[in-house]
N, C-alpha and C positions, 0 to 999 in steps of 0.2 A: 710737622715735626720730621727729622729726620732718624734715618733707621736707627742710628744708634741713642737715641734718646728714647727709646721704649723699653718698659723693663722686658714687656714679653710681646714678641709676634704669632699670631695663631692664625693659619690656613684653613679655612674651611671648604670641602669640598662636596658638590652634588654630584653623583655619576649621573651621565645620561649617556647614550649611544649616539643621538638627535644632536641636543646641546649638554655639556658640564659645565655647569655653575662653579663660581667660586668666588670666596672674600676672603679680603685680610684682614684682620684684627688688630692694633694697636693696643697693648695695654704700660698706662702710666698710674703707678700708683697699685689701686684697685678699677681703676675707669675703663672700659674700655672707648676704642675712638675707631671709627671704620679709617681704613687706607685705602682700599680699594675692593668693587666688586667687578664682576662680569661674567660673560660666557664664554664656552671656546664652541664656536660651531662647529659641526660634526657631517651636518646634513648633507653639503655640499661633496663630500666624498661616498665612494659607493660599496667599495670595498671596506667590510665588518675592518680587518686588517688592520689598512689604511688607517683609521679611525683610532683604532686602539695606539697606533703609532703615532698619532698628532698630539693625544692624551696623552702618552707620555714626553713627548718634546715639550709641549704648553706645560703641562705644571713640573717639569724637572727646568722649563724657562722662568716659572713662578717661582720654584725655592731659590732659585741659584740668585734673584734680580732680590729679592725680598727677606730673603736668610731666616723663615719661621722657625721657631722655638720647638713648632708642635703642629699636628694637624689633628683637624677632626674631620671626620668623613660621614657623612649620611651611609645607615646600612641600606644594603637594595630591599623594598618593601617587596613582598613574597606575593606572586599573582599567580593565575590561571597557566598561561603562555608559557611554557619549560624554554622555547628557545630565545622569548623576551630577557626571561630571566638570567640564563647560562650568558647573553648578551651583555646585559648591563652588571654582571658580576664580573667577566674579564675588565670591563671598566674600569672598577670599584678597585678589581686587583690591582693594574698598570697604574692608575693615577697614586697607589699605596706602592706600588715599585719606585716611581717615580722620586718619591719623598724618601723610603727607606736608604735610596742610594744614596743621598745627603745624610744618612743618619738622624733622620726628622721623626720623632715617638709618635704614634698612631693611636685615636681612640677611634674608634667605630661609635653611635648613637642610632636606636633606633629612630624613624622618623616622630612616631609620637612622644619619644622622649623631647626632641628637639623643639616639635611644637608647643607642648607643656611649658618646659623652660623660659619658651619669650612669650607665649599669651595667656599660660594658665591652664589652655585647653587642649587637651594631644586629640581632640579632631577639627583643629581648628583650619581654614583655608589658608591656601597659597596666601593668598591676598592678606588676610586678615595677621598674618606671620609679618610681611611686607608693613603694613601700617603700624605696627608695635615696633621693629625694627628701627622703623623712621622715629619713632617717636623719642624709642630710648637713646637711639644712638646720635641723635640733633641732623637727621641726613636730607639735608635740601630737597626738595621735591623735582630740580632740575638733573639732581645727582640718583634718582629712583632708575633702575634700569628695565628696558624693555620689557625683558624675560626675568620672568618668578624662579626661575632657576637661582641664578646670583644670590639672590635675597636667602634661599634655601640655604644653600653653601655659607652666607653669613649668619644665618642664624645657628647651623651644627657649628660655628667659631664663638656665635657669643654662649652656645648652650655649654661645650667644653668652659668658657672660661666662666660660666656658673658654677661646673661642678668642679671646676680646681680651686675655688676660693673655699669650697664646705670642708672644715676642719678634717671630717674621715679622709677625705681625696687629700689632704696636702699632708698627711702623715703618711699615705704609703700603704694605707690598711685597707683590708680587702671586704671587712665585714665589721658591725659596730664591735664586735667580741672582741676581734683583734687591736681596734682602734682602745680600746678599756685597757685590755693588757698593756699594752703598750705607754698610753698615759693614765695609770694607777692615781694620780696628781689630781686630774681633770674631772674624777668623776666624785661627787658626796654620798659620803656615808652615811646611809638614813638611821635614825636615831632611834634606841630601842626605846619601846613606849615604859614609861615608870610604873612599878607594880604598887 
């Protein structure tokens, strides 16, 4: 399909320092359709720097070539390592620069959210994220890509376009409270019992 025949494009992005992952999402209808996944390698440069500069040429090359609607981003899982961490959060930030400068809406996902969303299980493996992927979204097994990075990055796309289809996400509402007030219509009036 071409660009302009999707209702919505959605960027999903994995930070890594190594490799960042990334997919595009097509959506027609309510379906989504993969466009495209892959990595941007990192490793080959030495300087932290450098790196964070490629990240932002690649996915400010990503929004500019693909015009997404929206991004969703994996948040950095919280480890041990303070300077792994401080690392792959300028990541997380430049690759969210990157898109902001387009004016592209950010949702952040933790990763167990994301894994829940396509297998059910927020402990579920790399791999096992990968083979649900392939499943739901029809993706050839010659189009599977090396690195489980990718497949990450497409699933915080397909986990975002789960939770913008659930009635609270597409009204705007931040809590079921607000989502009630707001459509008074939507919800029944339970009926007093007859004395």
């Amino acid at each position: 399909m071409e660009q302009k025949d999707w209702d919505k494009i959605i960027i999903g992005i994995d930070p890594g320092t190594n490799l960042m992952g990334y997919g595009l999402l097509g959506i027609k209808g309510k379906t989504p359709h993969m466009i495209v996944m892959g990595v941007i390698k990192l490793n080959r440069l030495e300087d932290h720097y450098m790196r964070l500069h490629r990240i932002y040429e690649r996915v400010s090359g990503l929004v500019a070539e693909y015009l997404p609607d929206e991004m969703a981003i994996e948040a950095p899982f919280f480890g041990k390592n303070v300077q792994s961490m401080l690392k792959l959060g300028r990541a997380q930030g430049v690759a969210m620069a990157a898109a902001l400068s387009r004016q592209v809406p950010i949702t952040e996902y933790e990763p167990r959210k994301i894994k829940m969303a396509i297998t059910g299980n927020g402990a579920a493996s790399k791999e096992q994220v990968a083979a649900m992927l392939q499943r739901i979204l029809k993706i050839d097994k010659e189009q599977m890509p090396q690195f489980l990075d990718a497949t990450d990055a497409l699933a915080a796309a397909l986990c975002h376009h789960y939770e913008s289809m659930k009635p609270i996400a597409s009204s705007g509402a931040k809590s079921w409270k607000t989502f009630l007030a707001q459509h008074p219509d939507r919800v029944a009036t339970p009926k007093k019992p007859a004395k």
